[in-house]
C-alpha positions as CSV (number, residue, x, y, z in Angstrom):
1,X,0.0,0.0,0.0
2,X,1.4,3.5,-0.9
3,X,1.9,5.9,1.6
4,X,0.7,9.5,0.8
5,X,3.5,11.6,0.4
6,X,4.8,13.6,3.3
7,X,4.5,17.3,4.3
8,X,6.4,20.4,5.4
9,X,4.3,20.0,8.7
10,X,4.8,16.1,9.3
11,X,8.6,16.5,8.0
12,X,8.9,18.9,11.1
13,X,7.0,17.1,13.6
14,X,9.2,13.5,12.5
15,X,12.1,15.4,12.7
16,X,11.8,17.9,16.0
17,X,12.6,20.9,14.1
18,X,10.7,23.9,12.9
19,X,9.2,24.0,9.3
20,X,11.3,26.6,8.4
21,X,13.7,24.3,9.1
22,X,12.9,22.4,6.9
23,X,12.1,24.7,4.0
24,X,15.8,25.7,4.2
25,X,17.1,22.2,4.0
26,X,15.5,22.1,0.4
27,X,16.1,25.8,-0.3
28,X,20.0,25.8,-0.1
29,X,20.3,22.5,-1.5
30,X,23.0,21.2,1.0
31,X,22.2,17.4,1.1
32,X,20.8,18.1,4.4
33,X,17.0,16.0,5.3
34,X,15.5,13.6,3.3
35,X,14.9,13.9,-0.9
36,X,12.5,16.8,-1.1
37,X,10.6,17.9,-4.3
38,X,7.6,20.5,-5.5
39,X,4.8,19.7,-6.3
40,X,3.3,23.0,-7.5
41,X,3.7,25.4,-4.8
42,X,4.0,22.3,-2.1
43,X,7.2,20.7,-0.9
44,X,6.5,16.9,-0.4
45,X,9.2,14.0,0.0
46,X,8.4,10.6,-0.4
47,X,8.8,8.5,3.1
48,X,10.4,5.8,1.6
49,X,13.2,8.4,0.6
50,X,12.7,9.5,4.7
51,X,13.0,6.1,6.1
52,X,16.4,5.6,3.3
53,X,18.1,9.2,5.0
54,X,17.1,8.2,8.5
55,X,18.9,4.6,7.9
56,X,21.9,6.5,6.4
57,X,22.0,8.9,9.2
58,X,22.4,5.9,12.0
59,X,25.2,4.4,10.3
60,X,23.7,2.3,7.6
61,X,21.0,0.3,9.9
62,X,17.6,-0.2,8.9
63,X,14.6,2.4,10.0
64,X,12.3,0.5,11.9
């Protein structure tokens, strides 16, 4: 079953920053946070491409 795709809101809230936060990791383009993309005026990411950065960020394990 697909997952809908994940929000500026729920990126923040999964991971304990502001949305701004957030906005900026896709604005300056510096490899920081997950694959982010537009969708029109909307920023979405895919949570398969979440779950893949979280993995990579605790040393190559698998997000549970």
């Amino acid at each position: 079953m697909r997952r809908p795709l994940a929000t500026v809101p729920e990126l923040s809230e999964h991971y304990g920053v502001p949305q701004a936060t957030v906005r900026r990791w896709h604005h300056t383009q510096t490899f920081v946070g997950p694959l982010m993309f537009r969708m029109g005026k909307y920023l979405r990411a895919r949570w398969e491409d979440i779950d893949a950065y979280d993995a990579e960020q605790a040393g190559g394990r698998k997000a549970a």
